[in-house]
C-alpha positions in Angstrom: 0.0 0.0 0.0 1.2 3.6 -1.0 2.3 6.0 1.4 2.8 9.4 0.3 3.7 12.1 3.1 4.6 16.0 1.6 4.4 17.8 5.1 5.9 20.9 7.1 6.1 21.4 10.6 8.0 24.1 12.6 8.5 23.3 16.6 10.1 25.9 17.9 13.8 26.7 16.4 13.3 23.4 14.3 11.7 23.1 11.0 10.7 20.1 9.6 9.9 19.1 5.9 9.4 15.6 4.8 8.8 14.5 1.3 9.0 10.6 0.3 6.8 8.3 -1.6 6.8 4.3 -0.2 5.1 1.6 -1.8 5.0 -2.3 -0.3 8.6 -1.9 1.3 10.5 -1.4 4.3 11.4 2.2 4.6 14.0 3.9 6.4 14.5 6.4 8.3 18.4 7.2 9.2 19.5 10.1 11.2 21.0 11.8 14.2 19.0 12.6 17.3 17.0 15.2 16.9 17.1 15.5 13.4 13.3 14.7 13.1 12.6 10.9 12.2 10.4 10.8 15.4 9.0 13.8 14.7 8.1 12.5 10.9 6.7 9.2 12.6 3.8 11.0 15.1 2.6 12.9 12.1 2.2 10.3 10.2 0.5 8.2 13.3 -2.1 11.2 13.7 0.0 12.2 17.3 1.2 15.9 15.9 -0.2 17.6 13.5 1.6 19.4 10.4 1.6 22.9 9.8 0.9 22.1 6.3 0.9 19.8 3.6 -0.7 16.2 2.6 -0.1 12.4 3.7 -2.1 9.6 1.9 -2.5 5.7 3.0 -3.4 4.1 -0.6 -6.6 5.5 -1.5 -6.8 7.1 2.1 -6.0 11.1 2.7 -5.1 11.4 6.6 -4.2 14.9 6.6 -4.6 17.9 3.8 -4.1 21.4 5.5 -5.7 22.6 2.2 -8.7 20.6 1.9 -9.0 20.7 6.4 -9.5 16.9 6.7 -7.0 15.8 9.9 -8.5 11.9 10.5 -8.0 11.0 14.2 -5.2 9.0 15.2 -7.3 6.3 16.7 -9.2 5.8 13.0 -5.8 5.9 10.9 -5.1 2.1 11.1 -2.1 3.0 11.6 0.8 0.9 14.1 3.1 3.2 15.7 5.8 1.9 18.2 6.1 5.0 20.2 9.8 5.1 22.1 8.0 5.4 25.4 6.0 2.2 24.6 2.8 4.0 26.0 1.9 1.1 28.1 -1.4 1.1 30.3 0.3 1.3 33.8 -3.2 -0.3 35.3 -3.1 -3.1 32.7 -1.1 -6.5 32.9 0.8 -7.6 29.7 -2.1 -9.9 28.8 -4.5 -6.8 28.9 -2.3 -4.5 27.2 -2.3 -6.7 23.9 -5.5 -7.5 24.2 -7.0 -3.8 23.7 -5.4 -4.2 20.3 -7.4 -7.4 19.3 -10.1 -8.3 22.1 -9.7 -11.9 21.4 -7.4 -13.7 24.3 -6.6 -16.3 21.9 -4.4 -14.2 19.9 -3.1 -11.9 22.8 -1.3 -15.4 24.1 -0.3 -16.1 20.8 1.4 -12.3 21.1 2.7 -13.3 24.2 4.2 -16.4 23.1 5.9 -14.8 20.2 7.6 -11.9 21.7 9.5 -13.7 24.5 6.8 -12.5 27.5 5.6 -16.3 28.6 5.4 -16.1 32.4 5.5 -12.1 32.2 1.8 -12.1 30.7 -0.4 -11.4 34.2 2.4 -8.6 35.8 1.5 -5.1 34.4 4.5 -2.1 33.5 5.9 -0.9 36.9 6.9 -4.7 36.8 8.6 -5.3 33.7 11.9 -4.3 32.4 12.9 -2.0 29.5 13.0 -4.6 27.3 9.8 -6.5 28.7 7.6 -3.2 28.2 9.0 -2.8 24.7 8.0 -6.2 23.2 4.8 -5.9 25.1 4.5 -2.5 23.3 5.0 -4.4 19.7 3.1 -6.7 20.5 0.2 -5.0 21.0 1.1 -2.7 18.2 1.5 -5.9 15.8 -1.9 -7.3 17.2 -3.9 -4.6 15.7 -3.0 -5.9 12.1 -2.7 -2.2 10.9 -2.1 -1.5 7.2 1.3 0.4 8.3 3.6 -0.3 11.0 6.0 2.1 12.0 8.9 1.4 14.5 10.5 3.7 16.2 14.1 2.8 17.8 12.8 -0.6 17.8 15.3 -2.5 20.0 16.8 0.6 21.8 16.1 -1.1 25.4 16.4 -5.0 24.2 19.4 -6.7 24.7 21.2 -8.5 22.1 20.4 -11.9 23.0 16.8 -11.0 22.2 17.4 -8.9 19.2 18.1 -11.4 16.7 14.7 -13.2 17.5 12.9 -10.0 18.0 14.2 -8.9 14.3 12.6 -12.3 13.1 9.3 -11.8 14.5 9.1 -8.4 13.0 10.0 -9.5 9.6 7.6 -12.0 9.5 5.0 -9.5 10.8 5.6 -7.0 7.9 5.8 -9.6 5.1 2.4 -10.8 6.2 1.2 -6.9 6.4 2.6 -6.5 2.3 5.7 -5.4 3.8 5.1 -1.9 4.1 6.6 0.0 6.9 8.6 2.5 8.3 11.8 2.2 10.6 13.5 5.1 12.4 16.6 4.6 13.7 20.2 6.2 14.0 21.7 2.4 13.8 23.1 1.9 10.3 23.2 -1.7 10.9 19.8 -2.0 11.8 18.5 -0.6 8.6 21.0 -2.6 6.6 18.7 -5.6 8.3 15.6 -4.3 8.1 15.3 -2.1 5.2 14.5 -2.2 1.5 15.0 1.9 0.9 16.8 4.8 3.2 16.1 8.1 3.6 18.7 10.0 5.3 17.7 13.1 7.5 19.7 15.6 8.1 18.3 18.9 10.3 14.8 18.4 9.9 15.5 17.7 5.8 15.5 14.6 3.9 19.0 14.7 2.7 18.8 11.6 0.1 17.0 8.8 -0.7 18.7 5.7 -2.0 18.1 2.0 -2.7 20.1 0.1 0.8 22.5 -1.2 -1.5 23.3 1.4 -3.1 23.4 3.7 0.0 26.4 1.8 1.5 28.2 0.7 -1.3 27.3 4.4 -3.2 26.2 6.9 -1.0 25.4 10.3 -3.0 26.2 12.9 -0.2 28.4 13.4 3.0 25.6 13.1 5.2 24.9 9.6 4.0 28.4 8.7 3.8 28.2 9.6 7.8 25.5 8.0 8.6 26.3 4.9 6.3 30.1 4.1 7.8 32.5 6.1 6.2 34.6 7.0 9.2 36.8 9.9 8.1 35.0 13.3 6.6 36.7 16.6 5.7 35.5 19.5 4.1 38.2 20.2 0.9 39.5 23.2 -0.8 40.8 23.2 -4.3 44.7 24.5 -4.8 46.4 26.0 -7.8 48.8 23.0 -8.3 45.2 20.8 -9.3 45.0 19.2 -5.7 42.5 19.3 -3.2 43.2 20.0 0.7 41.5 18.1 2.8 41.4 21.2 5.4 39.9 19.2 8.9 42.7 16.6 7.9 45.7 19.0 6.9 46.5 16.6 3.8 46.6 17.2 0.1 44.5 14.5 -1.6 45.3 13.3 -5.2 42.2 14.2 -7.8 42.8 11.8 -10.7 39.6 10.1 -9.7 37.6 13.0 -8.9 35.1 13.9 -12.3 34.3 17.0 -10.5 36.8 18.3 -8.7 35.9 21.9 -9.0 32.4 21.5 -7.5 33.9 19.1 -4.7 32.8 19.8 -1.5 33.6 16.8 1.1 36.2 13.9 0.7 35.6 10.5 2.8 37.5 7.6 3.0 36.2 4.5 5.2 38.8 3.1 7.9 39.4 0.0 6.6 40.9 1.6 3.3 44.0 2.5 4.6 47.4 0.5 3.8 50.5 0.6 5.5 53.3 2.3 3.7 56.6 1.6 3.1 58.9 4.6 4.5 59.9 5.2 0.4 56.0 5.2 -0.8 55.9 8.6 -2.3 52.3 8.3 -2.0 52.4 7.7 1.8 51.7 10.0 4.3 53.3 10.1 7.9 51.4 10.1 10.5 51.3 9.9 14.5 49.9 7.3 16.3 46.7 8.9 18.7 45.3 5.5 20.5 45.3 1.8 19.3 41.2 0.5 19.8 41.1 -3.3 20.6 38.0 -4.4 18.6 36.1 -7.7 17.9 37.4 -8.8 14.7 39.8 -5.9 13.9 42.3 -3.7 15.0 41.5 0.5 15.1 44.2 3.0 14.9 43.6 6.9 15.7 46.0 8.8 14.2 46.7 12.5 13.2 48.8 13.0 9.5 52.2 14.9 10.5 51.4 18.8 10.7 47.7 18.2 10.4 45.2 18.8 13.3 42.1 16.6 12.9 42.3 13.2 13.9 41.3 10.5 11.5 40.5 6.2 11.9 42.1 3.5 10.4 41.3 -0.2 10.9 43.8 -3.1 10.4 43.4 -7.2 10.4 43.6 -8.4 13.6 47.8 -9.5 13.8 48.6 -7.1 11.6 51.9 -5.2 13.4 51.6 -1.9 14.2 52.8 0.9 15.8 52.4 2.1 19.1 50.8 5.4 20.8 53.0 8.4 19.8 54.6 6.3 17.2 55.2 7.7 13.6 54.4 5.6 10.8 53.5 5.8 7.2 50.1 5.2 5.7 48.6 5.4 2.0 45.2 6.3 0.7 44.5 3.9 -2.4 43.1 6.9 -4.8 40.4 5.0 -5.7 39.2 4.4 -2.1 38.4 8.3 -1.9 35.1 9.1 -2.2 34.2 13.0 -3.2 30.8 14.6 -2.9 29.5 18.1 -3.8 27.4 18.3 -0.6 
């Protein structure tokens, strides 16, 4: 079912404007805090109203500021995980489902399928984070609305649970048609869970990409960001046909770059780094910040000699490397440098 939403808001100091069109897919939303996902979500759901604008549910207009028709949230059909789960504190788990589908049949079945057996007669006060959020699903899910929309899905649940819980809402959405919404600032949780991503980016919708194509491709610096591309620097072109990389203090080499004179940012990922040998013209020396000890690889912070901003670098694990306050020499494969225009 098509969802098209074409809305502004102001709140304050922040202004929000969402355009995006979904159809039968998993949409995302990635983006800071505060950079309005949430706030995109509870206008959808009915919960704020825009200032203007128009949102449609297939054949379905829930809000035109134009033609005055604002349906209540309640009549929307609409599922909206809300991050404060928005539990009834008088009601037991049980209870709380069954408001969304009056049949305690099915509210078991809920029970049963989000990890709550033996939690079902205690009410919120009673539960943990993680308990009051799958509750909060649950009920959500038992509704059987024509969009469900998660917001910061598994923020409280821990990562034992999340795997299953990631399951369960799969399945749910596939049986829906598949069309929903996600909001999340987690990159890998929408590289799970999502067939499209829009990036937001102070209150705008910076891009909107394909997931593939968003982490292998991504069109701007924002969605480089938000997508996993560690290092970022605003760049400046010079006379002799290079670009400095001015939060960096490096020249970069262009022979890649199409567009060089329109060339805004510059980001390179940290595990495109190589070691250098010391007589690697292309190398640049740098000093060793901190070494990061992670799971399967080894993170280097480093600052390029008579730069300023620091920059990442990530290594094999067993790979020998300097230590802390170290000098060593590094090279930037010229086609792992990725330029944008904005």
């Amino acid at each position: 079912m098509k969802l098209t939403v074409n809305i502004e808001k102001k709140c304050g100091d922040f202004s929000l404007k969402a355009d995006f069109i979904t159809d039968g897919e998993v949409f995302g939303l990635l983006g800071a805090s505060g950079c309005g996902k949430s706030l995109t979500l509870k206008c959808i759901a009915g919960v704020e109203k825009p200032d203007r604008g128009r949102i449609c549910l297939g054949e379905t207009v829930l809000f035109d500021s134009d033609e005055k028709i604002n349906i209540p949230a309640r009549k929307r059909n609409v599922g909206y995980l809300f991050q404060d789960y928005a539990l009834f504190p008088n009601m037991t788990v049980l209870q709380n489902i069954m408001c969304a589908c009056k049949s305690e049949d099915k509210a078991r079945e809920f029970v049963h399928r989000f990890y709550l057996s033996g939690k079902e007669n205690l009410k919120p006060a009673a539960l943990s984070g993680g308990e009051k959020q799958r509750t909060a699903i649950a009920r959500m899910l038992a509704a059987e609305p024509e969009l469900v929309m998660f917001d910061e899905p598994f923020s409280a649940v821990d990562s034992s649970l999340k795997a299953g819980l990631e399951r369960e809402i799969r399945k749910v959405i596939k049986s829906c048609g598949g069309q929903a919404l996600l909001v999340s600032h987690s990159r890998d949780e929408v590289h799970r869970l999502t067939d499209r991503i829009a990036v937001m980016e102070q209150g705008r919708i910076d891009v909107i990409q394909e997931k593939k194509s968003l982490f292998e491709n991504p069109l701007t610096a924002a969605a480089a960001r938000l997508s996993g591309w560690e290092n970022i620097s605003p760049v400046e072109a010079k006379e002799d046909g290079t670009l400095m990389a001015s939060q960096w203090g490096i020249s970069l080499p262009t022979c890649r770059c199409q567009n060089k004179g329109r060339a805004a940012f510059a980001a390179i990922r940290a595990d495109s780094f190589e070691i250098a040998e010391d007589d690697d013209k292309e190398g640049i020396t740098c000093i060793v910040g901190e070494i990061i000890d992670e799971i399967h690889r080894t993170g280097v912070e480093f600052i390029p000699a008579g730069g300023k901003g620091l920059m990442t670098a990530s290594f094999p694990k067993g790979q020998p490397l300097p230590a802390a306050g170290q000098e060593f020499r590094l090279r930037i494969p010229q086609d792992k440098i990725k330029y944008f225009d904005r």
